[in-house]
C-alpha positions as CSV (number, residue, x, y, z in Angstrom):
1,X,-91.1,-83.7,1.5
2,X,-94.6,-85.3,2.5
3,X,-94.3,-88.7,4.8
4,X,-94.1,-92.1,2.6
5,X,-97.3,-93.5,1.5
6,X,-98.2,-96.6,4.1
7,X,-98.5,-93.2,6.9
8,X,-100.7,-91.4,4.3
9,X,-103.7,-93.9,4.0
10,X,-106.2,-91.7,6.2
11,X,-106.9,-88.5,4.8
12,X,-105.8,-85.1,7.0
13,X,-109.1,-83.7,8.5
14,X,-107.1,-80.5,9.9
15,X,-107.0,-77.0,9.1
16,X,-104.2,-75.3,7.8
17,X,-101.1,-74.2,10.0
18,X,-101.5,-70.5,11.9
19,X,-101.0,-68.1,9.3
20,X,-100.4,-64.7,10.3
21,X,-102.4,-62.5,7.9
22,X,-99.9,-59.9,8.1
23,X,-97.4,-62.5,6.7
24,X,-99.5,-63.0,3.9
25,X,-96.6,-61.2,0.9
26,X,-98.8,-62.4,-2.2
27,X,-102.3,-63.9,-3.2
28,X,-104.0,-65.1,-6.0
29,X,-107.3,-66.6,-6.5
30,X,-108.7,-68.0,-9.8
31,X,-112.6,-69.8,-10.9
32,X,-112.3,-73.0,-12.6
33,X,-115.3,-74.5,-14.4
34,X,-116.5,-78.2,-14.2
35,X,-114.2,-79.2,-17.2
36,X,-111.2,-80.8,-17.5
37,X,-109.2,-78.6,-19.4
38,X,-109.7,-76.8,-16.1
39,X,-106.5,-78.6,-15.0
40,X,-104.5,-76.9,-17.5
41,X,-105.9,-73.6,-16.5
42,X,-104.9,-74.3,-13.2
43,X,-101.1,-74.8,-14.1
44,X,-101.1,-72.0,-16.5
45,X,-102.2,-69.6,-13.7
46,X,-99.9,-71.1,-11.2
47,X,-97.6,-70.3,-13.7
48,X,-98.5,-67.2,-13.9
49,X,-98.1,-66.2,-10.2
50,X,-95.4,-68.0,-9.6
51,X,-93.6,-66.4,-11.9
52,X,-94.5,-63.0,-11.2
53,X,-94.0,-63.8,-7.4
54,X,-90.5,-65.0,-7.9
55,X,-90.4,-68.4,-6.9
56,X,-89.5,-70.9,-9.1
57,X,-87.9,-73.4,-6.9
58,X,-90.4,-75.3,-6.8
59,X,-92.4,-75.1,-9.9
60,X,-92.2,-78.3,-10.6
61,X,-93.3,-79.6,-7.2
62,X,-96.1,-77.1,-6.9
63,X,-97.9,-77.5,-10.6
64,X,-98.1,-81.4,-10.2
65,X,-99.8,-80.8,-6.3
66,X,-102.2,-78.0,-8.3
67,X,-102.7,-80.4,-11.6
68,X,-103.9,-83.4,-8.2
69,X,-106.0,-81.1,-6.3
70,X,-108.0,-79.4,-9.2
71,X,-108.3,-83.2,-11.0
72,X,-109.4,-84.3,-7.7
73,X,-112.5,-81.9,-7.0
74,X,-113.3,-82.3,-10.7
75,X,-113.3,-86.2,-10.9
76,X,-114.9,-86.5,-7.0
77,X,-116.5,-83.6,-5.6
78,X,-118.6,-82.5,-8.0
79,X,-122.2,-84.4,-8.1
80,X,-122.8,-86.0,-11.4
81,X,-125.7,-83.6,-12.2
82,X,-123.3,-80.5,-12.0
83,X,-123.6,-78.5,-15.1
84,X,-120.3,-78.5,-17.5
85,X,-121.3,-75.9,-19.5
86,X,-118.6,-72.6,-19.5
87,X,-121.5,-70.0,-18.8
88,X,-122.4,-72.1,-15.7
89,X,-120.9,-71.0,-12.3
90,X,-117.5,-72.1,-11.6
91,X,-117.8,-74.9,-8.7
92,X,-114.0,-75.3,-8.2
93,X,-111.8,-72.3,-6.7
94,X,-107.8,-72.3,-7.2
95,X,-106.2,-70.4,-4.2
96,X,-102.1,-69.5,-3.8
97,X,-101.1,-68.1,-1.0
98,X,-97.3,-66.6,-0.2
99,X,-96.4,-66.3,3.5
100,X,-93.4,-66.2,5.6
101,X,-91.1,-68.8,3.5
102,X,-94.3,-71.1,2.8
103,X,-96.4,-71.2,-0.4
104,X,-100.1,-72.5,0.1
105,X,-102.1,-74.1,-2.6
106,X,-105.6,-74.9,-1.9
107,X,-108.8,-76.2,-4.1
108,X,-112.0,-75.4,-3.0
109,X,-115.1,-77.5,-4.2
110,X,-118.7,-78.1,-3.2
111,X,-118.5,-81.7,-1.9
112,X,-118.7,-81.9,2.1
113,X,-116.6,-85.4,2.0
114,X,-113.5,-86.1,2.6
115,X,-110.9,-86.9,0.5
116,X,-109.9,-90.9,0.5
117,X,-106.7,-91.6,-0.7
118,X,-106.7,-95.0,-2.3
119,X,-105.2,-98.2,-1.0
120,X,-103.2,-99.2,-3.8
121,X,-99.9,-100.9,-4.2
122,X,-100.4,-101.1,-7.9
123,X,-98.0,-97.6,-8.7
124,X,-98.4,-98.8,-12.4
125,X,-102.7,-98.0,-12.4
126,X,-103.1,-95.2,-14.2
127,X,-105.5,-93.4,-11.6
128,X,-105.8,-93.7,-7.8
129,X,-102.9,-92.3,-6.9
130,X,-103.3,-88.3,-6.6
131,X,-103.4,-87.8,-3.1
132,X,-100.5,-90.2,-2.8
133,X,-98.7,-87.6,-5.3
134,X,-99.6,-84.6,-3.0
135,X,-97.7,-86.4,0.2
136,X,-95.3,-87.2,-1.7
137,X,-94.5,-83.7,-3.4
138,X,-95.6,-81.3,-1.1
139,X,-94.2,-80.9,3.0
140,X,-97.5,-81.1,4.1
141,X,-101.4,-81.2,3.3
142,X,-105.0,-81.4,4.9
143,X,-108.2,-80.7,4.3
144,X,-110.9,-78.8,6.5
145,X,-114.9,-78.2,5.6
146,X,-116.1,-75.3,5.1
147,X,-118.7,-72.9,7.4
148,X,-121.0,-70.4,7.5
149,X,-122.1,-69.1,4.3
150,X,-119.9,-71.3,1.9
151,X,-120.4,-74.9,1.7
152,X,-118.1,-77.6,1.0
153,X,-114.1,-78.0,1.7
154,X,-111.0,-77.1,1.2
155,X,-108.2,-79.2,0.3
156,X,-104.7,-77.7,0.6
157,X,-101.0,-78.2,0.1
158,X,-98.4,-76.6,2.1
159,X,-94.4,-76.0,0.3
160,X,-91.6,-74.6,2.5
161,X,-89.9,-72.0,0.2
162,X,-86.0,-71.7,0.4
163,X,-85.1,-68.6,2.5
164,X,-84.8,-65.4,0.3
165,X,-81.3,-63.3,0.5
């Protein structure tokens, strides 16, 4: 699991661990729009792949880190004037990512700044504590910006997988 909160106060500005691409076993990629019930259509496709990958181990683990990111880039990295209507443009991006015993989960959104996890020792506040969450659930997570021709981050979530027989 992730390191206990007090070592989790700065935010990871690092990319993901080397990936060999030939490693890569399964992907999936989904839009989300700038709504809410985006969230559930985040778990429902993680769901989805998860399932049809064959890994249910950590189910669990996984949808609450997915449910956290995509709440996250909704509630923060959108700019208030970002159109919420369902023909606009999806600004949020869902990517899973099978490799070599890990599973990736990562958000992208349009917002160049970093994720702040919040300072709070209050664990009965009924928001602040998402990134928290992520540390706690998942074995390890970061966040990088993105180059070139997209703009904005990406914030991930790495989960060892239990070896396959």
């Amino acid at each position: 699991m992730g390191t206990n909160g007090s070592t989790m106060l700065k935010p990871l500005r690092q990319g993901l661990p080397p990936l060999d691409p030939a490693s890569v076993s399964s992907a999936a990629s989904c839009a989300l729009p700038a709504r809410y019930e985006a969230v559930r259509e985040a778990r429902r496709f993680t769901r989805s792949a998860l399932d049809h990958w064959d890994v249910d181990e950590r189910f669990d683990d996984v949808c609450l880190v997915v449910s956290e990111l995509v709440t996250n880039a909704l509630r923060h990295a959108l700019p208030a004037d970002t159109p919420r209507a369902p023909e606009q443009s999806p600004p949020v991006r869902l990517h899973l990512m099978q490799c070599s015993g890990r599973l990736v989960c990562a958000v992208r959104d349009p917002s160049q700044e970093s994720p702040v996890a919040c300072d709070t020792d209050d664990f009965s506040a009924e928001s602040g504590r998402g990134l928290f969450l992520v540390d706690s659930f998942s074995d390890s997570w970061g966040w990088h910006p993105l180059a070139g021709m997209l703009s904005g981050k990406v914030v991930w979530a790495l989960f060892r997988l239990p070896p396959t027989e």
